[in-house]
PyMOL CGO cylinders between C-alpha atoms (Angstrom):
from pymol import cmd
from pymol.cgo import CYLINDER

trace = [
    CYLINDER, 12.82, -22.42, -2.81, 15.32, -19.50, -2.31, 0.3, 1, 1, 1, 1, 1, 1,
    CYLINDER, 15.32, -19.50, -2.31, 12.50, -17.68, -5.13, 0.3, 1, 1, 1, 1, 1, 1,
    CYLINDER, 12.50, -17.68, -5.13, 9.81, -17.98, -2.94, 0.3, 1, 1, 1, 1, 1, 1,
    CYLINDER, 9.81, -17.98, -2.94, 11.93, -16.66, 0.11, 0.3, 1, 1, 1, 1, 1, 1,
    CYLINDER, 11.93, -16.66, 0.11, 13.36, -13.41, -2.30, 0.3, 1, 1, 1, 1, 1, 1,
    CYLINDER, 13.36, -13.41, -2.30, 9.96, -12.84, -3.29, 0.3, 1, 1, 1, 1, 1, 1,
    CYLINDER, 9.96, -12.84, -3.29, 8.28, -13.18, 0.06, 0.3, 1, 1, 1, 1, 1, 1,
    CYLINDER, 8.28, -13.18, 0.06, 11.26, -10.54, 1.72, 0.3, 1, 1, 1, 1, 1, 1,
    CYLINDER, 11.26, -10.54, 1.72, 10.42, -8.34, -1.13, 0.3, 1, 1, 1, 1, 1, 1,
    CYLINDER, 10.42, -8.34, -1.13, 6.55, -8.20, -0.56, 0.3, 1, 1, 1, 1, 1, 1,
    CYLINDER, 6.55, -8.20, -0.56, 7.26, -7.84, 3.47, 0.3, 1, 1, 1, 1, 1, 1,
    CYLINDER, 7.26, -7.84, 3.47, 9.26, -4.98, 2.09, 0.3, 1, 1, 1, 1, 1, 1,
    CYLINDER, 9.26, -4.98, 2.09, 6.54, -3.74, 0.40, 0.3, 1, 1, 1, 1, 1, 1,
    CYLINDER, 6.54, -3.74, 0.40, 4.01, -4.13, 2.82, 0.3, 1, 1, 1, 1, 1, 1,
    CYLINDER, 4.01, -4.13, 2.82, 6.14, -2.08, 4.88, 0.3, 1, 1, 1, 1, 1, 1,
    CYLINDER, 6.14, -2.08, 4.88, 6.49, 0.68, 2.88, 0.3, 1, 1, 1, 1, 1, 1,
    CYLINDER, 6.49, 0.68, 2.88, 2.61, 0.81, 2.17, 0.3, 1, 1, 1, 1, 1, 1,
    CYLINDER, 2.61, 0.81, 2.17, 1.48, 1.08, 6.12, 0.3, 1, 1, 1, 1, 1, 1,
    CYLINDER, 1.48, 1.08, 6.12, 3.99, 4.16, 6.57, 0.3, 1, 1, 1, 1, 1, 1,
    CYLINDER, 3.99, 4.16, 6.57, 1.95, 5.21, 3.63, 0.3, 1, 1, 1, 1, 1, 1,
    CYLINDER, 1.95, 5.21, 3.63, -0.92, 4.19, 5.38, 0.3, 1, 1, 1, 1, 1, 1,
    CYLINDER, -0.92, 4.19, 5.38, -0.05, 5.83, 9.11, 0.3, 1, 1, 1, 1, 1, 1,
    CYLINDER, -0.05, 5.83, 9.11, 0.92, 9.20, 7.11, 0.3, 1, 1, 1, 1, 1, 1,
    CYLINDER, 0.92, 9.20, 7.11, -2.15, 9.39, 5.39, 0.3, 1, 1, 1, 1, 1, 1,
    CYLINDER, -2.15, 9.39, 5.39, -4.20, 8.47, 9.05, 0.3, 1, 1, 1, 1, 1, 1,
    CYLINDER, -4.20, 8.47, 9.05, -1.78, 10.84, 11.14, 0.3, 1, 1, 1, 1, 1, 1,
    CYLINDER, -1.78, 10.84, 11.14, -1.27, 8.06, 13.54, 0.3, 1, 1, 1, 1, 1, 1,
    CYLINDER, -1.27, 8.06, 13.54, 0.84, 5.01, 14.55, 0.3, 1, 1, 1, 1, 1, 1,
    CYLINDER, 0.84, 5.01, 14.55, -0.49, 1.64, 14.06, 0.3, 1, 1, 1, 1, 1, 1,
    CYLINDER, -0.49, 1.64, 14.06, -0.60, -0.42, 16.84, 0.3, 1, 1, 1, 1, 1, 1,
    CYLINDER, -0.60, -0.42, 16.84, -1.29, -3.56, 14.59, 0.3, 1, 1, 1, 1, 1, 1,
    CYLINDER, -1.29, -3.56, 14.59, -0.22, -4.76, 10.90, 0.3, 1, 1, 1, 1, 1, 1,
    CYLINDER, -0.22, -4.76, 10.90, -2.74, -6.99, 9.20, 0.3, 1, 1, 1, 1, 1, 1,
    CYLINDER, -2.74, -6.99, 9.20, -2.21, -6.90, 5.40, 0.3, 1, 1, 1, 1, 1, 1,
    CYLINDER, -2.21, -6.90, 5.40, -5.87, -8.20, 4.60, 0.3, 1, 1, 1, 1, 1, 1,
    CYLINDER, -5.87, -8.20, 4.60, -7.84, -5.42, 6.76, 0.3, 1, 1, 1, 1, 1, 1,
    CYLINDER, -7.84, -5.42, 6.76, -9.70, -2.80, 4.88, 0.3, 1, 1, 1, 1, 1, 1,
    CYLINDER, -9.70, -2.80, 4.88, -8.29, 0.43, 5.10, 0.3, 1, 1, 1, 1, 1, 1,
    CYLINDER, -8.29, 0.43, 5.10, -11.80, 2.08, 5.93, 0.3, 1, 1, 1, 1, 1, 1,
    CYLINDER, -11.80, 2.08, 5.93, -14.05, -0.43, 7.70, 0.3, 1, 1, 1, 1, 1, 1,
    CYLINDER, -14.05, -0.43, 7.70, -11.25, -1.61, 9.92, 0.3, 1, 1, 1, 1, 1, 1,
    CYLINDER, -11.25, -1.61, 9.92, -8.40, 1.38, 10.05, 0.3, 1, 1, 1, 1, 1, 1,
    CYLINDER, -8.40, 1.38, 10.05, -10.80, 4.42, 9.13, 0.3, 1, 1, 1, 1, 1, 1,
    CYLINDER, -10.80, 4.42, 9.13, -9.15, 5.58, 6.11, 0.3, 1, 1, 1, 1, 1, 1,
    CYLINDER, -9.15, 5.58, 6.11, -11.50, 8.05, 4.90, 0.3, 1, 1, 1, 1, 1, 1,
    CYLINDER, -11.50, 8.05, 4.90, -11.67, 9.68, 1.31, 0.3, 1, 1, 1, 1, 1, 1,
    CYLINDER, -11.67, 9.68, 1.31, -9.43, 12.34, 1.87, 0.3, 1, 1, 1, 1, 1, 1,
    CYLINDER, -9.43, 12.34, 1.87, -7.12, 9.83, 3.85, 0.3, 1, 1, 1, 1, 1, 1,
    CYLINDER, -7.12, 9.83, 3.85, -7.34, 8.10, 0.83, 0.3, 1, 1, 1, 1, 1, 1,
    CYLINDER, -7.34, 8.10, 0.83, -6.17, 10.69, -1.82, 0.3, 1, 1, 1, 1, 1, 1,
    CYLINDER, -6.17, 10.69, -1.82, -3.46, 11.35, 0.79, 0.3, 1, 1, 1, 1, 1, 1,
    CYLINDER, -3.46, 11.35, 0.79, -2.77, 7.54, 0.57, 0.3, 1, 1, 1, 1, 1, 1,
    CYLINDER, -2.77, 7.54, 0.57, -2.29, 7.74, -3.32, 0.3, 1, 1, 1, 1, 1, 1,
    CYLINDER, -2.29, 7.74, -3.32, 0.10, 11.00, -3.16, 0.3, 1, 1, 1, 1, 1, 1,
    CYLINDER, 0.10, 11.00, -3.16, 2.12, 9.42, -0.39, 0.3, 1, 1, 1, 1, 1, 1,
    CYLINDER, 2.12, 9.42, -0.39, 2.28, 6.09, -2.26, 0.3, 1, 1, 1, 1, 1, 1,
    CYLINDER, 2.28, 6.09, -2.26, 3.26, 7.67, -5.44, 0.3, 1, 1, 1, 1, 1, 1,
    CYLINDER, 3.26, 7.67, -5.44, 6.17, 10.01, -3.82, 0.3, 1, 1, 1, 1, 1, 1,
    CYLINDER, 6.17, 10.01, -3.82, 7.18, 6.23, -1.78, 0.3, 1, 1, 1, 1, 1, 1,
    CYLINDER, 7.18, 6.23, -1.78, 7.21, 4.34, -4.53, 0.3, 1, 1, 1, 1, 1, 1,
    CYLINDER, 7.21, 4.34, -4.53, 7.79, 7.07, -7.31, 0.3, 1, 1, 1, 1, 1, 1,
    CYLINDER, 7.79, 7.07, -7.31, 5.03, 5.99, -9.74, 0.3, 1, 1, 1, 1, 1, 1,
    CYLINDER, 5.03, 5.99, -9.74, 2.09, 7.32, -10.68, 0.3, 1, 1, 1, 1, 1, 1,
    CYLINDER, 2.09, 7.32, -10.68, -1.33, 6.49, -9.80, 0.3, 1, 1, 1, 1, 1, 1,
    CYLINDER, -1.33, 6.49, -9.80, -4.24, 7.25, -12.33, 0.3, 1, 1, 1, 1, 1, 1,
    CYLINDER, -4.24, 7.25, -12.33, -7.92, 7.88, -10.60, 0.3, 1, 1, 1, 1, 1, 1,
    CYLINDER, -7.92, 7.88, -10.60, -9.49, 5.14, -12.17, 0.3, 1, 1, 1, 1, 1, 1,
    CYLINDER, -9.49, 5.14, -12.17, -6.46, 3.18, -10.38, 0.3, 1, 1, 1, 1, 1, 1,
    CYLINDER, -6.46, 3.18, -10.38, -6.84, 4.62, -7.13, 0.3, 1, 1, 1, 1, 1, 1,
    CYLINDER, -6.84, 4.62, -7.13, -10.30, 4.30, -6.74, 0.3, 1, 1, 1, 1, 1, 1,
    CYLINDER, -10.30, 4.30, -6.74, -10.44, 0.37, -8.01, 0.3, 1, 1, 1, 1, 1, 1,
    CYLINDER, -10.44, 0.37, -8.01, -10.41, -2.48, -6.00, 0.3, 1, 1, 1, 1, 1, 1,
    CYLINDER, -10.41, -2.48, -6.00, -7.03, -2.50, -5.18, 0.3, 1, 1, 1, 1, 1, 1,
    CYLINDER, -7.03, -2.50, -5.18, -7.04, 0.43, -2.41, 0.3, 1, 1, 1, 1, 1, 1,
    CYLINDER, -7.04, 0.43, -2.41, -9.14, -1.72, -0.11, 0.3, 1, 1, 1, 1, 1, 1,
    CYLINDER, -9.14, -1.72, -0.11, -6.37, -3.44, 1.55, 0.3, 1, 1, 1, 1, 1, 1,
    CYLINDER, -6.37, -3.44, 1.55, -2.60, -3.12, 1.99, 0.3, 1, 1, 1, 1, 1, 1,
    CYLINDER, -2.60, -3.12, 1.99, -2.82, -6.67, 0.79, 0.3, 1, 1, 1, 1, 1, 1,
    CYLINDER, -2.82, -6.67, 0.79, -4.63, -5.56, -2.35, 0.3, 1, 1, 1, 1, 1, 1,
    CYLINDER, -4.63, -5.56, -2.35, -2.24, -2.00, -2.71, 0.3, 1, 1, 1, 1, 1, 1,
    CYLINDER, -2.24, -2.00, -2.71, 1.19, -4.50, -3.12, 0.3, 1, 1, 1, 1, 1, 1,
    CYLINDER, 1.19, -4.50, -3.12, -0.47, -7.01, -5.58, 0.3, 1, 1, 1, 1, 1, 1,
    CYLINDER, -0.47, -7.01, -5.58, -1.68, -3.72, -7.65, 0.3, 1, 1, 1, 1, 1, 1,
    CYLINDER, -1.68, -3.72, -7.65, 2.34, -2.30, -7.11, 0.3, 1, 1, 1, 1, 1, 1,
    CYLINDER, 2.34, -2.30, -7.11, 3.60, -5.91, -8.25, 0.3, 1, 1, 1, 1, 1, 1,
    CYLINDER, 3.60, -5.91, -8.25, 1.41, -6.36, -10.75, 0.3, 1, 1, 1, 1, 1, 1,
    CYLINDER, 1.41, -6.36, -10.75, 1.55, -3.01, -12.95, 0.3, 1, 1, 1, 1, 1, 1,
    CYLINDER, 1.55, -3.01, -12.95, 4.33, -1.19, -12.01, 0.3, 1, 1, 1, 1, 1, 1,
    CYLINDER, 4.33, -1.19, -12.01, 7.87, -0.66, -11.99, 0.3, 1, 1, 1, 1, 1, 1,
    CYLINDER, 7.87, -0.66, -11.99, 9.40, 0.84, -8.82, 0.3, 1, 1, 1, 1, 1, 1,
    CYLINDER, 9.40, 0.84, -8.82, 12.77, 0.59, -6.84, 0.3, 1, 1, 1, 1, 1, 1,
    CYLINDER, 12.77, 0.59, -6.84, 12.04, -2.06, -4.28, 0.3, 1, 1, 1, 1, 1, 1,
    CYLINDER, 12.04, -2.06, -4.28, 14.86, -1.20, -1.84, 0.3, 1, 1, 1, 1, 1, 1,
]
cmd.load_cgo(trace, "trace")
């Protein structure tokens, strides 16, 4: 049980970290969170906002983040940004 609860915390944490991504990459506050929305349809991240995204996430999160990576499936949700983080990379997760 106490897994579950670390590993929830940490993805919270993460999720946090990805929508100040996010709202730096939009130039704008937030005035909701919703991990499953899609970062265009739903927030208007546009291409540019996007490649913004990617730089922001890498300084954040100090990875790096190939092209064929940041245009995949992944990027179309915060939801979708932390199980790509979780899944394939390493990063500090404070």
């Amino acid at each position: 049980m106490e897994k579950r609860i670390t590993k929830k915390l940490k993805m919270n944490s993460i999720h946090t970290r990805i929508f100040t991504c996010v709202e730096k990459a939009l130039k704008t506050n937030l005035e909701t969170y919703d991990v499953e929305k899609h970062l265009h349809f739903d927030y208007g991240l546009d291409s540019l906002g996007y490649q913004k995204l990617v730089l922001f996430l890498e300084d954040e999160f100090g990875i790096e983040i190939t092209e064929d990576i940041g245009k995949s499936g992944y990027f179309a949700s915060v939801e979708g940004i932390a199980t790509l983080l979780s899944e394939y990379f390493s990063f500090n997760e404070t």
